[in-house]
mmCIF file of the N, C-alpha and C atoms, coordinates in Angstrom:
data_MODEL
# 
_entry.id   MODEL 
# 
loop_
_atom_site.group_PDB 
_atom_site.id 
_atom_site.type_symbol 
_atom_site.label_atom_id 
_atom_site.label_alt_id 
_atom_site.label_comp_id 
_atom_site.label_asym_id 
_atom_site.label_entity_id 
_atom_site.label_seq_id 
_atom_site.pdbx_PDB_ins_code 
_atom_site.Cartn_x 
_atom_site.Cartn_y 
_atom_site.Cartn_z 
_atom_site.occupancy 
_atom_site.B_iso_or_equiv 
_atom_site.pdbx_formal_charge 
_atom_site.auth_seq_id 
_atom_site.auth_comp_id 
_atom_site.auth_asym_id 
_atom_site.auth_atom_id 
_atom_site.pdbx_PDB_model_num 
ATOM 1   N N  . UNK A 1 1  ? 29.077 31.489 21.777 1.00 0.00 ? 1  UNK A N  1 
ATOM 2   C CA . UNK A 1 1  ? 28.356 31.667 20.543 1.00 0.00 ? 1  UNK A CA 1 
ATOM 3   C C  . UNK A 1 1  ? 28.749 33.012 19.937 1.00 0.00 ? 1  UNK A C  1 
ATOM 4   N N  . UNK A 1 2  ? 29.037 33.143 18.708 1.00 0.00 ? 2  UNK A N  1 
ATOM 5   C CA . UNK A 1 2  ? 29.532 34.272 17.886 1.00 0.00 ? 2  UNK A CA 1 
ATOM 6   C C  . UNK A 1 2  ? 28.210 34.892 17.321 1.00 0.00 ? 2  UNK A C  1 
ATOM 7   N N  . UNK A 1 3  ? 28.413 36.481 17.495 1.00 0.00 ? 3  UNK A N  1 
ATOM 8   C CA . UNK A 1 3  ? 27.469 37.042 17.518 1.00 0.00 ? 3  UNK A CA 1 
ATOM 9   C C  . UNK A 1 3  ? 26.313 37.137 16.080 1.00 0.00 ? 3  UNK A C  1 
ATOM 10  N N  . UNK A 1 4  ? 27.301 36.807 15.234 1.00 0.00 ? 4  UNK A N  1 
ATOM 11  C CA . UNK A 1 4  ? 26.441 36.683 13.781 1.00 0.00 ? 4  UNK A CA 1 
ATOM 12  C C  . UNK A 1 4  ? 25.498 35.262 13.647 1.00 0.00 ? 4  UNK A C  1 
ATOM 13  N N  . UNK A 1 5  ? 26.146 34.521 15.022 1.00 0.00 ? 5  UNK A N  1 
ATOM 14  C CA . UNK A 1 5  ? 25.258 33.334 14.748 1.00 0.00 ? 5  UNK A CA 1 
ATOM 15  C C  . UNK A 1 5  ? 23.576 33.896 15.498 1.00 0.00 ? 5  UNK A C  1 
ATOM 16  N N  . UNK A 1 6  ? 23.925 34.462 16.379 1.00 0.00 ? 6  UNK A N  1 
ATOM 17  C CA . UNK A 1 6  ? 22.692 34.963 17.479 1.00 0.00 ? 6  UNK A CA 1 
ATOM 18  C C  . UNK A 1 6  ? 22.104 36.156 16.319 1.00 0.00 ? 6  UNK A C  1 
ATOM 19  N N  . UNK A 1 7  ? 22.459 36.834 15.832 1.00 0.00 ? 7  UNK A N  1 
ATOM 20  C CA . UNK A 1 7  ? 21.756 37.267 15.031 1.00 0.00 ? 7  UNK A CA 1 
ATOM 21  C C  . UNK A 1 7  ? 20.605 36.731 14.032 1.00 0.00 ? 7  UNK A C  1 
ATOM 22  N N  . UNK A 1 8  ? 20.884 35.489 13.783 1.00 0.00 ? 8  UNK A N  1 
ATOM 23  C CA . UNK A 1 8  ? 20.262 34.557 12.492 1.00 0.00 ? 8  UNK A CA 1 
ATOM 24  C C  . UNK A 1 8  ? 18.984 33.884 13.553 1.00 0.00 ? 8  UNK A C  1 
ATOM 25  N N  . UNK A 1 9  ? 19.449 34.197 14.816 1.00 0.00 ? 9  UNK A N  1 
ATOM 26  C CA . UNK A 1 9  ? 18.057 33.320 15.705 1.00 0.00 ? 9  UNK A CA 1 
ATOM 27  C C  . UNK A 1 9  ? 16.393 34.523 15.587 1.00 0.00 ? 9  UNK A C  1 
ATOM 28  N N  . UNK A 1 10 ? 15.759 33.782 16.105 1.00 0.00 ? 10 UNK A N  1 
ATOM 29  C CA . UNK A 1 10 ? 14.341 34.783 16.225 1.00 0.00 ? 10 UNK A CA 1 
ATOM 30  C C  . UNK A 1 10 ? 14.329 34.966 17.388 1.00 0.00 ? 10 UNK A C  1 
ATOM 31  N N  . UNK A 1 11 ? 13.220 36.106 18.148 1.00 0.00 ? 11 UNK A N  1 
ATOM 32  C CA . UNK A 1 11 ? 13.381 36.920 19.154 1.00 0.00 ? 11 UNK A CA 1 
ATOM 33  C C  . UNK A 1 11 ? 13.365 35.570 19.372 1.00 0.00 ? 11 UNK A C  1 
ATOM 34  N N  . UNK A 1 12 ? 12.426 34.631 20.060 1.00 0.00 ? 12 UNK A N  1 
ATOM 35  C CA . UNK A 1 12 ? 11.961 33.614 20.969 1.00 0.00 ? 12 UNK A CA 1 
ATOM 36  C C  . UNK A 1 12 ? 12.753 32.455 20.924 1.00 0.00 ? 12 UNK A C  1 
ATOM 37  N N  . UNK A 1 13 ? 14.007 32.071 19.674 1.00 0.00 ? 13 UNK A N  1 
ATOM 38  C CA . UNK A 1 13 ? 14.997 31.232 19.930 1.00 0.00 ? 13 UNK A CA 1 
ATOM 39  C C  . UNK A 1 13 ? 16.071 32.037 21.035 1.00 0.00 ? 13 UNK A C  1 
ATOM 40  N N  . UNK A 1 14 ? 15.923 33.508 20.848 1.00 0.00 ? 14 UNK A N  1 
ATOM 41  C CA . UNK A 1 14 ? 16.961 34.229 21.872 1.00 0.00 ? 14 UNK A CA 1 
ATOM 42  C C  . UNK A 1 14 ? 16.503 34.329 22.964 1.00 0.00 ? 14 UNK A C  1 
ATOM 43  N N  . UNK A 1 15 ? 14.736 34.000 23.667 1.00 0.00 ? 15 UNK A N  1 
ATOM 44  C CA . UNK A 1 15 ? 14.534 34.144 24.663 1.00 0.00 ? 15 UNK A CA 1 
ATOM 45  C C  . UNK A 1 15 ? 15.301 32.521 25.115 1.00 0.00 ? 15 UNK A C  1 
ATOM 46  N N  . UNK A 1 16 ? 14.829 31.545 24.607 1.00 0.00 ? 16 UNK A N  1 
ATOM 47  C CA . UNK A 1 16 ? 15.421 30.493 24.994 1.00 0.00 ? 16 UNK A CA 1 
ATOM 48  C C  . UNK A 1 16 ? 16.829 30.314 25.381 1.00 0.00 ? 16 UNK A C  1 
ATOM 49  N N  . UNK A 1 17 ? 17.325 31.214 24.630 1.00 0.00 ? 17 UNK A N  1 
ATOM 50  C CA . UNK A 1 17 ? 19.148 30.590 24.997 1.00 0.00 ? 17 UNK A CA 1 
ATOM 51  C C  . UNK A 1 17 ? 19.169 31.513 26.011 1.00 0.00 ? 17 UNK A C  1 
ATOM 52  N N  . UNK A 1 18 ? 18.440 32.900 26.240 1.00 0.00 ? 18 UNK A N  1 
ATOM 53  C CA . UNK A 1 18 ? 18.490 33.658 27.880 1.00 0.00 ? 18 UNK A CA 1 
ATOM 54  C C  . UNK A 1 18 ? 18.120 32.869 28.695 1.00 0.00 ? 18 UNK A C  1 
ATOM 55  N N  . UNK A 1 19 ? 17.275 31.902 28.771 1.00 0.00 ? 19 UNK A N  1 
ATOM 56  C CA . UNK A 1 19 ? 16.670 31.029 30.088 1.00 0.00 ? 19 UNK A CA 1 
ATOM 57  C C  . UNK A 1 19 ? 17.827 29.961 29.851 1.00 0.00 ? 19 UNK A C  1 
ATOM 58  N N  . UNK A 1 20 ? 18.347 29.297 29.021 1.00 0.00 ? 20 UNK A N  1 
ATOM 59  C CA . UNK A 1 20 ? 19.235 28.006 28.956 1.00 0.00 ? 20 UNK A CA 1 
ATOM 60  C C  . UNK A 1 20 ? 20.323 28.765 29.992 1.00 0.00 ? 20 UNK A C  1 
ATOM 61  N N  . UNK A 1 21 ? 21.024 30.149 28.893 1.00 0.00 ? 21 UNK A N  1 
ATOM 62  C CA . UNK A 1 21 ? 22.319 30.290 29.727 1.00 0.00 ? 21 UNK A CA 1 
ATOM 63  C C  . UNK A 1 21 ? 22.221 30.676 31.159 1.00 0.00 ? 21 UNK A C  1 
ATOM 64  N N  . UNK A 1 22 ? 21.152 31.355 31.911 1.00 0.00 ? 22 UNK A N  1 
ATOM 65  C CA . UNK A 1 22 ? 21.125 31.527 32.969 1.00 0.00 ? 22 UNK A CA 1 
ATOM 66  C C  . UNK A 1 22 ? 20.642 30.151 33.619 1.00 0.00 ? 22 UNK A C  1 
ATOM 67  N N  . UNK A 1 23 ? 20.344 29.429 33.542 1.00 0.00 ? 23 UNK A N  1 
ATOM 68  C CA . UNK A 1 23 ? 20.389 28.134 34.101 1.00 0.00 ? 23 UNK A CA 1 
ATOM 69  C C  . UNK A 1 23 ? 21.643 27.751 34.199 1.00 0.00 ? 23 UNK A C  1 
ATOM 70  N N  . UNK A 1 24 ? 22.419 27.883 33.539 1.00 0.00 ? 24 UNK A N  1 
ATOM 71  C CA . UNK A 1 24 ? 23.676 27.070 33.607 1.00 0.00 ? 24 UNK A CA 1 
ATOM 72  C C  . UNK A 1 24 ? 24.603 28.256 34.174 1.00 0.00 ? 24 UNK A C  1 
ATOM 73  N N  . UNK A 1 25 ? 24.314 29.336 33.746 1.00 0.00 ? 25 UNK A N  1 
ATOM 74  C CA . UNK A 1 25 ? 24.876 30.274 35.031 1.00 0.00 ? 25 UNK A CA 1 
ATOM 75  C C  . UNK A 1 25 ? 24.743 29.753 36.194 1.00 0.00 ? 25 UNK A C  1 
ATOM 76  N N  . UNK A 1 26 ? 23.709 29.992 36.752 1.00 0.00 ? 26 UNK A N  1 
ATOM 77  C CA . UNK A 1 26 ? 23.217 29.253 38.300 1.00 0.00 ? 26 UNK A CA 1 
ATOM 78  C C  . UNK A 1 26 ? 23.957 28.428 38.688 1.00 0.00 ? 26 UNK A C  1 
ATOM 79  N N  . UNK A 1 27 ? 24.212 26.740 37.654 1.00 0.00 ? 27 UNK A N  1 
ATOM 80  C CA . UNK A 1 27 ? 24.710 25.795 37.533 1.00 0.00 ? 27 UNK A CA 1 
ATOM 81  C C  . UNK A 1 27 ? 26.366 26.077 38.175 1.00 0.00 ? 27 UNK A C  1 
ATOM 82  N N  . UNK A 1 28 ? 26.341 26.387 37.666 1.00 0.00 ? 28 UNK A N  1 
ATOM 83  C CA . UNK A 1 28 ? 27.844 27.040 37.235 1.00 0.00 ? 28 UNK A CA 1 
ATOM 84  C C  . UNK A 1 28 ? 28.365 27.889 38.749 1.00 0.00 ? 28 UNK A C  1 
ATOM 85  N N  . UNK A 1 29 ? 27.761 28.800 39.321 1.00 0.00 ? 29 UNK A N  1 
ATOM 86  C CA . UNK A 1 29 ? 27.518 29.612 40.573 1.00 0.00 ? 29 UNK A CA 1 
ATOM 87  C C  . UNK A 1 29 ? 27.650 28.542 41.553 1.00 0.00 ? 29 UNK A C  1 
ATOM 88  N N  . UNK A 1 30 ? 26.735 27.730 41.791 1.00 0.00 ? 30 UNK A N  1 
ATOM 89  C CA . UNK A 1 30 ? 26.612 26.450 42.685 1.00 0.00 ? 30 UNK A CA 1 
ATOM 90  C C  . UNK A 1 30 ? 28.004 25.538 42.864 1.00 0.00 ? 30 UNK A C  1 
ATOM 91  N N  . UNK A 1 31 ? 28.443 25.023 41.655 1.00 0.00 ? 31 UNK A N  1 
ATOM 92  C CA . UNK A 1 31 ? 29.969 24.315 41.540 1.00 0.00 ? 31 UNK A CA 1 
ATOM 93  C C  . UNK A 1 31 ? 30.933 25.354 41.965 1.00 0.00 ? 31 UNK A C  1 
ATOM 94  N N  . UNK A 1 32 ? 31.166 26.457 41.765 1.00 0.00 ? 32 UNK A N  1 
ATOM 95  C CA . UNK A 1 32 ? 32.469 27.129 42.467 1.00 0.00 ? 32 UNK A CA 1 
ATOM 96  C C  . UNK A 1 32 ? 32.162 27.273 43.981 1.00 0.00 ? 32 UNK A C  1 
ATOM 97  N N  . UNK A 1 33 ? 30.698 27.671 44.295 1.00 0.00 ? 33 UNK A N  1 
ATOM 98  C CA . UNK A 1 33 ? 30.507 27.672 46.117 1.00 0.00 ? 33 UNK A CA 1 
ATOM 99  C C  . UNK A 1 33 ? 30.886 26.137 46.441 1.00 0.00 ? 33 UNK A C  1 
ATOM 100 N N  . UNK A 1 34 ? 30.553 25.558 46.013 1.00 0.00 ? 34 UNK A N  1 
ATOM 101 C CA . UNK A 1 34 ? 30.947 23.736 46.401 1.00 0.00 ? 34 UNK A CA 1 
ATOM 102 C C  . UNK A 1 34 ? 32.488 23.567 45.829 1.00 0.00 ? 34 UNK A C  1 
ATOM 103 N N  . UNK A 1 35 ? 33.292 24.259 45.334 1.00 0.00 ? 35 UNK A N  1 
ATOM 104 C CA . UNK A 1 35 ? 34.087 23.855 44.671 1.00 0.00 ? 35 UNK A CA 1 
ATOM 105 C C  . UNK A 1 35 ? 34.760 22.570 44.096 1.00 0.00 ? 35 UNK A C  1 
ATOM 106 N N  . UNK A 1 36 ? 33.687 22.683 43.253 1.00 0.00 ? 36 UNK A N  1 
ATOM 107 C CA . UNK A 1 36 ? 33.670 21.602 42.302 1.00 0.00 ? 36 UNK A CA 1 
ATOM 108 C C  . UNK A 1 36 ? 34.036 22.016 40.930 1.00 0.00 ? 36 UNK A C  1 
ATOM 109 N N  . UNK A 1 37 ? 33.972 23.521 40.338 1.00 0.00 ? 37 UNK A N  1 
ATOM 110 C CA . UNK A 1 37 ? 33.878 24.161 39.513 1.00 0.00 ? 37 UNK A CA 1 
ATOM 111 C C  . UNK A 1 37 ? 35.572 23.653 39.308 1.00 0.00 ? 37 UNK A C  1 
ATOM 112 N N  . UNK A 1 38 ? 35.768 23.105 37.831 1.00 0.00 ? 38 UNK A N  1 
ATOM 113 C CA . UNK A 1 38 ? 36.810 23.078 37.629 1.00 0.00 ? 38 UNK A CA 1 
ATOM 114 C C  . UNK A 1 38 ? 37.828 24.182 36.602 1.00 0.00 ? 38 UNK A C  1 
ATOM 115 N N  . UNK A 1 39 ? 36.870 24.781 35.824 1.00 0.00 ? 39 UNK A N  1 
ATOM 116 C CA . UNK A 1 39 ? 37.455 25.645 35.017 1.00 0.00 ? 39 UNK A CA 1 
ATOM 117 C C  . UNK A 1 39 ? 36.291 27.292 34.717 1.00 0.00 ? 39 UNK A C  1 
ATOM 118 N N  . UNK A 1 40 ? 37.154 27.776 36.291 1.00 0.00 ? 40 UNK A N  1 
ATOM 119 C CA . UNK A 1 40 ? 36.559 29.155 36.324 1.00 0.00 ? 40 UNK A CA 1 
ATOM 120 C C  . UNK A 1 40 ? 35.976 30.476 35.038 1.00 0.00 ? 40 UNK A C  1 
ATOM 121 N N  . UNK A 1 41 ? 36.824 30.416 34.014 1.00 0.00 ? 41 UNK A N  1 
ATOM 122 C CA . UNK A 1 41 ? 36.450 30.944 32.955 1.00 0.00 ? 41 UNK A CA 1 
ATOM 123 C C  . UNK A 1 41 ? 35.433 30.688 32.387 1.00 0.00 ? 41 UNK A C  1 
ATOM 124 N N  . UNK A 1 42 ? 34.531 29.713 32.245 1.00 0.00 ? 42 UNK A N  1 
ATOM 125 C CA . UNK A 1 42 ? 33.001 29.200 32.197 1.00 0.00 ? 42 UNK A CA 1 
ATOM 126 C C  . UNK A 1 42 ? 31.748 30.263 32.911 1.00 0.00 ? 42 UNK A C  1 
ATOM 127 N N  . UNK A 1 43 ? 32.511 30.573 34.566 1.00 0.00 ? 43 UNK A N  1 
ATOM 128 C CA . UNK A 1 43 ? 31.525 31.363 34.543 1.00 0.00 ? 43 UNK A CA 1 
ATOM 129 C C  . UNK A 1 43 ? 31.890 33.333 33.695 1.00 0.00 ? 43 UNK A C  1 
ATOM 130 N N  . UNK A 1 44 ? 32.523 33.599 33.547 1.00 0.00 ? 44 UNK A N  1 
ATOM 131 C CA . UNK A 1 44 ? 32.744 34.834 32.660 1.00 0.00 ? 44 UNK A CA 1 
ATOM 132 C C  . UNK A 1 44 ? 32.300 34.542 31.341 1.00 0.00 ? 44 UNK A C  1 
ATOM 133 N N  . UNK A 1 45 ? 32.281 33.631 30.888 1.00 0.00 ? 45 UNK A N  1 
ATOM 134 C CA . UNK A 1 45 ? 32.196 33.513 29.292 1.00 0.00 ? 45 UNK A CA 1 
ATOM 135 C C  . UNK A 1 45 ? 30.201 33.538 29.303 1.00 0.00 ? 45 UNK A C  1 
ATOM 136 N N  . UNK A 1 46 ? 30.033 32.530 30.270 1.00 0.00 ? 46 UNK A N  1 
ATOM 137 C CA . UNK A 1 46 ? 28.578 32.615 30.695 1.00 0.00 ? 46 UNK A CA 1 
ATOM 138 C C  . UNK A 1 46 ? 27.924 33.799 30.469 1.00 0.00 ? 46 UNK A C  1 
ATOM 139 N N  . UNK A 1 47 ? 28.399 34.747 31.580 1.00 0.00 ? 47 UNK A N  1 
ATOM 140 C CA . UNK A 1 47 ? 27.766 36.308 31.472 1.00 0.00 ? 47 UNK A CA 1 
ATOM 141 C C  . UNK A 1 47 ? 28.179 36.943 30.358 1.00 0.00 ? 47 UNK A C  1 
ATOM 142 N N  . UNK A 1 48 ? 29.233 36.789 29.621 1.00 0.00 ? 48 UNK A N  1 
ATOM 143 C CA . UNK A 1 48 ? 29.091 37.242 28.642 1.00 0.00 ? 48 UNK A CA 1 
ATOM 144 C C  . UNK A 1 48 ? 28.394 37.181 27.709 1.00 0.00 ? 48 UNK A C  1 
ATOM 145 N N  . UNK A 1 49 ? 28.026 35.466 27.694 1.00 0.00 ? 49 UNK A N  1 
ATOM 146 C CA . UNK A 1 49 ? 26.813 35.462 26.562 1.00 0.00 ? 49 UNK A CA 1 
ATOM 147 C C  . UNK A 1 49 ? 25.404 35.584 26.890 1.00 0.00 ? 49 UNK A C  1 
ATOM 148 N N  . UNK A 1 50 ? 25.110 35.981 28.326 1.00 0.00 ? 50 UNK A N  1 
ATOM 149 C CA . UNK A 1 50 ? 23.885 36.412 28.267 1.00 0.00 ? 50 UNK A CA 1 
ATOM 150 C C  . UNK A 1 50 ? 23.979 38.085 28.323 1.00 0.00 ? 50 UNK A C  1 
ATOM 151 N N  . UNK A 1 51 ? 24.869 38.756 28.557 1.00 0.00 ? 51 UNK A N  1 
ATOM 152 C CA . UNK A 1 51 ? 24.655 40.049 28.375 1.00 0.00 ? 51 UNK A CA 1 
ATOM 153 C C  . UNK A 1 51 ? 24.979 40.493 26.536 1.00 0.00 ? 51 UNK A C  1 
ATOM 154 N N  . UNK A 1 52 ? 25.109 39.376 26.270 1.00 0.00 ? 52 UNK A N  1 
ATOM 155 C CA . UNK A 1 52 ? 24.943 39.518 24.716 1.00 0.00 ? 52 UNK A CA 1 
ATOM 156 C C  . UNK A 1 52 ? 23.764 39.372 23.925 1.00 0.00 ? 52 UNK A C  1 
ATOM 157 N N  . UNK A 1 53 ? 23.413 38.202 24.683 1.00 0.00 ? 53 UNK A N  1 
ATOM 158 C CA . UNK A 1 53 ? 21.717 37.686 23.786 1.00 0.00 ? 53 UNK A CA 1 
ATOM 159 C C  . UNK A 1 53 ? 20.181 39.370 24.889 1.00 0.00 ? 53 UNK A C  1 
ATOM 160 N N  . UNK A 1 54 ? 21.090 39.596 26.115 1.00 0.00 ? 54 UNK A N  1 
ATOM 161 C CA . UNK A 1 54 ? 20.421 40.839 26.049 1.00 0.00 ? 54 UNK A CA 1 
ATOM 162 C C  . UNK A 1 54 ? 19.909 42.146 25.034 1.00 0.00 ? 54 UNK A C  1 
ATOM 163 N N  . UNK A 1 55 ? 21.530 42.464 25.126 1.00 0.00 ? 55 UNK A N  1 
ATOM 164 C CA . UNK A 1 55 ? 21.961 43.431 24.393 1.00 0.00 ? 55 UNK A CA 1 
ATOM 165 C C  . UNK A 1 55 ? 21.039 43.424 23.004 1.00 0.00 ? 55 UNK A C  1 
ATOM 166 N N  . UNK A 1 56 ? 21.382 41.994 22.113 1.00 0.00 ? 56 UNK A N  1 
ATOM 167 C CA . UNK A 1 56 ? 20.338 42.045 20.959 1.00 0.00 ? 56 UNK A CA 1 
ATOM 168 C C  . UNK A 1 56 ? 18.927 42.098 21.156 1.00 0.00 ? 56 UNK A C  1 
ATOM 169 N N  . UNK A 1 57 ? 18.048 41.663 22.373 1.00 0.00 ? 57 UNK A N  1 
ATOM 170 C CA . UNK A 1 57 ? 17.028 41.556 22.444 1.00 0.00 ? 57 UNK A CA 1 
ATOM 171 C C  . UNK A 1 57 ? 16.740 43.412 22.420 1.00 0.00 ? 57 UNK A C  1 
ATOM 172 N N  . UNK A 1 58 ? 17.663 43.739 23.063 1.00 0.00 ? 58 UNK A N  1 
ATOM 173 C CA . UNK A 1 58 ? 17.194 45.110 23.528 1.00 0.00 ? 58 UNK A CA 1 
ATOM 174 C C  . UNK A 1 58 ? 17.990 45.768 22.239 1.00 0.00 ? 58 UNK A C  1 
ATOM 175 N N  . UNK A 1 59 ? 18.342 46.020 21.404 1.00 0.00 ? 59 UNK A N  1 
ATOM 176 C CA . UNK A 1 59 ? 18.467 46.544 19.979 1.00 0.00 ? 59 UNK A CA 1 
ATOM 177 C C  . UNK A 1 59 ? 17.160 46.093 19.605 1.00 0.00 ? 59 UNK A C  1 
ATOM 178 N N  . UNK A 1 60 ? 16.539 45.232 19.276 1.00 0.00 ? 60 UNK A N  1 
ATOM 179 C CA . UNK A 1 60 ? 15.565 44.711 17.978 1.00 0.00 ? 60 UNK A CA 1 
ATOM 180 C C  . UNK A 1 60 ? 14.277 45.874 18.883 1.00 0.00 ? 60 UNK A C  1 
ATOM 181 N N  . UNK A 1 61 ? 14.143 45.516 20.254 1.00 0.00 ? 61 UNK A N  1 
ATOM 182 C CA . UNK A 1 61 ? 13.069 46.146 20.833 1.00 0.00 ? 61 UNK A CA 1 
ATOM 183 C C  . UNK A 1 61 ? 13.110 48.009 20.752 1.00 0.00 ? 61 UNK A C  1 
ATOM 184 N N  . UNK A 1 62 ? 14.118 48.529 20.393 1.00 0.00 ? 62 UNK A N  1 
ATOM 185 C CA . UNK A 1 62 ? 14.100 49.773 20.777 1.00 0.00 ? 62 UNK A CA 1 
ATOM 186 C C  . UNK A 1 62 ? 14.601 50.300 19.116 1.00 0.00 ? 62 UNK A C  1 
ATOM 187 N N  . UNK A 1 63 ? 14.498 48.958 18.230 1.00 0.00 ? 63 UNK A N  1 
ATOM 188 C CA . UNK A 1 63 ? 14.442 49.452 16.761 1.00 0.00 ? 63 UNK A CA 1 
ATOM 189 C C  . UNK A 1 63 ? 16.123 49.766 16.087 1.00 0.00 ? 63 UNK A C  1 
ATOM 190 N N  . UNK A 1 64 ? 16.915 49.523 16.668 1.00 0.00 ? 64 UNK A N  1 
ATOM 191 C CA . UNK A 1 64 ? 18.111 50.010 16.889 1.00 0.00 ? 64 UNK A CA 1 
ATOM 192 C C  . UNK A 1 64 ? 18.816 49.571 15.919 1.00 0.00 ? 64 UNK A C  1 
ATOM 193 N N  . UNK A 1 65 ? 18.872 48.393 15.677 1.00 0.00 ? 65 UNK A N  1 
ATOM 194 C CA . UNK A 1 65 ? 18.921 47.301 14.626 1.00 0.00 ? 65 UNK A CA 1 
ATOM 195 C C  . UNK A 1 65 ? 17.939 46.368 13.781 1.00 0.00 ? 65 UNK A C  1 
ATOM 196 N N  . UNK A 1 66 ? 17.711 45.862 12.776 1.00 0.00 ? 66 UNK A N  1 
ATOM 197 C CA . UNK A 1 66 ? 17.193 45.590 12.074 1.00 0.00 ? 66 UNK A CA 1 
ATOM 198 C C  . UNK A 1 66 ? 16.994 43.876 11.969 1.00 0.00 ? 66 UNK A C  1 
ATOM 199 N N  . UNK A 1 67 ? 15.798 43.066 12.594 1.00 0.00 ? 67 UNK A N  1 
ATOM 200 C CA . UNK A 1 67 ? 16.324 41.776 12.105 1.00 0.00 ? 67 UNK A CA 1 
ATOM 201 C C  . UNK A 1 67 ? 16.456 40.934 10.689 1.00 0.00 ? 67 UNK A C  1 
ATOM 202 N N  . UNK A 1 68 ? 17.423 40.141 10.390 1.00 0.00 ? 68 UNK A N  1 
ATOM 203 C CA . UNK A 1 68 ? 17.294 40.155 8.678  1.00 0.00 ? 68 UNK A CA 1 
ATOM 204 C C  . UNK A 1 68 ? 16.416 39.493 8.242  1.00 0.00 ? 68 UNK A C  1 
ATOM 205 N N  . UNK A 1 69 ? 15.964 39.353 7.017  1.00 0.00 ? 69 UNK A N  1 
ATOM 206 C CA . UNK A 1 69 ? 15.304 38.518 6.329  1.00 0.00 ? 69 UNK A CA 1 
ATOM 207 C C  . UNK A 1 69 ? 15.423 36.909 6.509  1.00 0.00 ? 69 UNK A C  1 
ATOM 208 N N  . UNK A 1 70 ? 14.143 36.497 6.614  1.00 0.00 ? 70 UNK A N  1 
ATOM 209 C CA . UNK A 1 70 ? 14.488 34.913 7.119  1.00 0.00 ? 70 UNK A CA 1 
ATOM 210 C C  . UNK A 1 70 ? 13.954 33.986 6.227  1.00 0.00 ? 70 UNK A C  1 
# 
């Protein structure tokens, strides 16, 4: 997900995609110990997008950034 799209969400659509993507993190964790995981880059892209939908949660909370008009 591109970051201008996560911007346009509200805090609580961004809490949701933090609980979705770490679920499927997990998901994801489980298939490479079983190796079943067929395309390893899934899990990097994973953490990336939850240390992203962080990152914004923690801008809006510490005022850092501004959310836009909705």
């Amino acid at each position: 997900m591109i970051s201008e799209d996560m911007r346009s969400l509200t805090t609580e659509q961004l809490l949701e995609q933090l609980q979705e993507l770490s679920g499927q993190h997990t998901h994801l964790r489980f298939q490479k110990a079983l190796q079943q995981l067929q395309g390893t880059h899934q899990l990097g892209r994973t953490r990336k997008d939850i240390a992203r939908v962080k990152t914004l949660l923690r801008e809006y909370e510490l005022g850092i950034s501004e959310r836009k008009a909705e």
